[in-house]
Structure formats: C-alpha cells, structure tokens
PLY file of the C-alpha trace (Angstrom):
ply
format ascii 1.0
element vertex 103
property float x
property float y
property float z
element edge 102
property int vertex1
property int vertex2
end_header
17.18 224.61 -30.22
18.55 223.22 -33.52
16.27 220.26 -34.30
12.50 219.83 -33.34
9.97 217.36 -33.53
6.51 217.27 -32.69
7.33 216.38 -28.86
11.04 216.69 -28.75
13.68 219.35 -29.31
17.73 219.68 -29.11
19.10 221.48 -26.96
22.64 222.09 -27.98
25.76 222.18 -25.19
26.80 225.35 -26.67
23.15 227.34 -26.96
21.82 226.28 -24.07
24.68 225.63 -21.43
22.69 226.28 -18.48
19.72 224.56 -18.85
21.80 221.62 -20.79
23.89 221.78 -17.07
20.63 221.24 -14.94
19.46 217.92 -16.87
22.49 216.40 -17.13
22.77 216.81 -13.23
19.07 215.46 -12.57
19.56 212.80 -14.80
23.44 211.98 -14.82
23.13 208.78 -12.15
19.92 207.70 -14.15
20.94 207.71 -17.66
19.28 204.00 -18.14
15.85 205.45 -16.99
16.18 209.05 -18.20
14.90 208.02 -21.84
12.05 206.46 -20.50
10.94 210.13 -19.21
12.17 212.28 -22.09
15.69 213.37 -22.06
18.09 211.37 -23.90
21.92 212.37 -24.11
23.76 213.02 -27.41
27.25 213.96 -27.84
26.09 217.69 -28.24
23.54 218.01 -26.08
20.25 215.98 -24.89
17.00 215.01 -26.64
14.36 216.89 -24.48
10.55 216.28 -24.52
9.67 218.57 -21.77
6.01 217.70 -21.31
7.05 213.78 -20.43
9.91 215.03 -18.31
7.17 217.57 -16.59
4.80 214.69 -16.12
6.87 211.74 -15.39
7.41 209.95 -12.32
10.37 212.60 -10.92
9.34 213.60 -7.79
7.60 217.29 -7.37
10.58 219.28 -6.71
12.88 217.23 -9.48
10.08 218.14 -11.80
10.23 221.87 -10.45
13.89 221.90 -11.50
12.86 220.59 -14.85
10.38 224.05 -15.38
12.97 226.08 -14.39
15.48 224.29 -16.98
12.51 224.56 -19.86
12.43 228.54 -18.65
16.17 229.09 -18.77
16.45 227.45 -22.38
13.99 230.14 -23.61
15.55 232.44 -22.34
19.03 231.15 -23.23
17.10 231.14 -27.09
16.38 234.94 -26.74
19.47 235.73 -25.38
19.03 236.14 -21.87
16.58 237.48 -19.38
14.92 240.89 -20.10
16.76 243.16 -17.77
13.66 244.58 -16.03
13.51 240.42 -15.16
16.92 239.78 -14.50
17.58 240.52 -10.73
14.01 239.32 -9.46
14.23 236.09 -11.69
18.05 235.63 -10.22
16.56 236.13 -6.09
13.83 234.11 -6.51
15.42 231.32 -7.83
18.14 231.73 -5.38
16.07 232.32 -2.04
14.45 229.11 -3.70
16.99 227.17 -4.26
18.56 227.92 -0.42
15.67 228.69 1.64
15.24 226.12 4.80
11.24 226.73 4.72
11.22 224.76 1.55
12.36 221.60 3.50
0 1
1 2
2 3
3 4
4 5
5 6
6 7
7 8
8 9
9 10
10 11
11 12
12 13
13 14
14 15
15 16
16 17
17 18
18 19
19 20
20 21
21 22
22 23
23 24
24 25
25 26
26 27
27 28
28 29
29 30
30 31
31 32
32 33
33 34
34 35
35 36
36 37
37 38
38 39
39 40
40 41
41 42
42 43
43 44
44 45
45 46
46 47
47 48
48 49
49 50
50 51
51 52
52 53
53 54
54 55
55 56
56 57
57 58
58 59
59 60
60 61
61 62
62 63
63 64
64 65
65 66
66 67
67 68
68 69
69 70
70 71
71 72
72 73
73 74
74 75
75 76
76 77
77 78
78 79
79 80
80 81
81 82
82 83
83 84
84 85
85 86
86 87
87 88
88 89
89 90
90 91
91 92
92 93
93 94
94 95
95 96
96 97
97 98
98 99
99 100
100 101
101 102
C-alpha cells in the first residue's frame, strides 16, 4: 500500500492485483455511490477505507467479499500466503465461493 491516511490507504494495480480485481468488480456498476462507502478509483488503483466499506450499506455477503479483499491485500503486502496456509485458505474460499448451501 503506497500512501496511507488515518482511514484510507492505496492500493496500487500492480501490488495488489487481486484484491484491486475484487473491488473494482463489486463496485464497477456503482462507481457514483462507491465513494460514498469508501473506495474511490484512481488511475493506479482505488482509495480504500476498509472499515466504511465493512460497515456500509453493501449487503452481508458483498461486505464478506470486501474481508476477503482486505485479507488478500495483506497478504499480497507480504508476498503471498504462508505455505502451511496456502491450500486450506485456497478450498475454503473456493467451496465458499461455489457451494449451493450458501444460497
């Protein structure tokens, strides 16, 4: 995350692709409203105050995806997943992501 403030932080195309790739698909047919929640496009990235976007009026499982997005930027900041973490961190948010008892 290049730039912080006290309730906001960069996150950069190029450091954080996959969590930059999960906003800008929750929020890419709402860009009017998205700044009103905390995420604001930029030509590199998005403005992201995670704690509005986590408490906003996205519904539970939009606001789900945004926890896993905060997740996957720390770990995209660290350089990836510990590999003890990987493979269980890969099926659970895969059997989560497909799994008909969720709906």
């Amino acid at each position: 995350m290049c730039s912080e403030s006290e309730n906001r932080v960069h996150l950069h195309f190029d450091d954080h692709p996959q969590a930059s790739a999960i906003l800008a698909t929750l929020f890419g047919h709402r860009d009017a409203r998205a700044g009103e929640v905390g995420y604001v496009p930029t030509e590199h990235g998005a403005w992201v105050d995670w704690a509005a976007l986590e408490h906003s009026w996205l519904s539970s499982t939009e606001c789900a995806a945004v926890v896993v997005a905060r997740g996957i930027a720390m770990a995209e900041r660290q350089g990836g997943w510990p590999p003890g973490l990987h493979q269980v961190v890969l099926e659970a948010v895969s059997h989560t992501a497909t799994s008909d008892a969720n709906r």
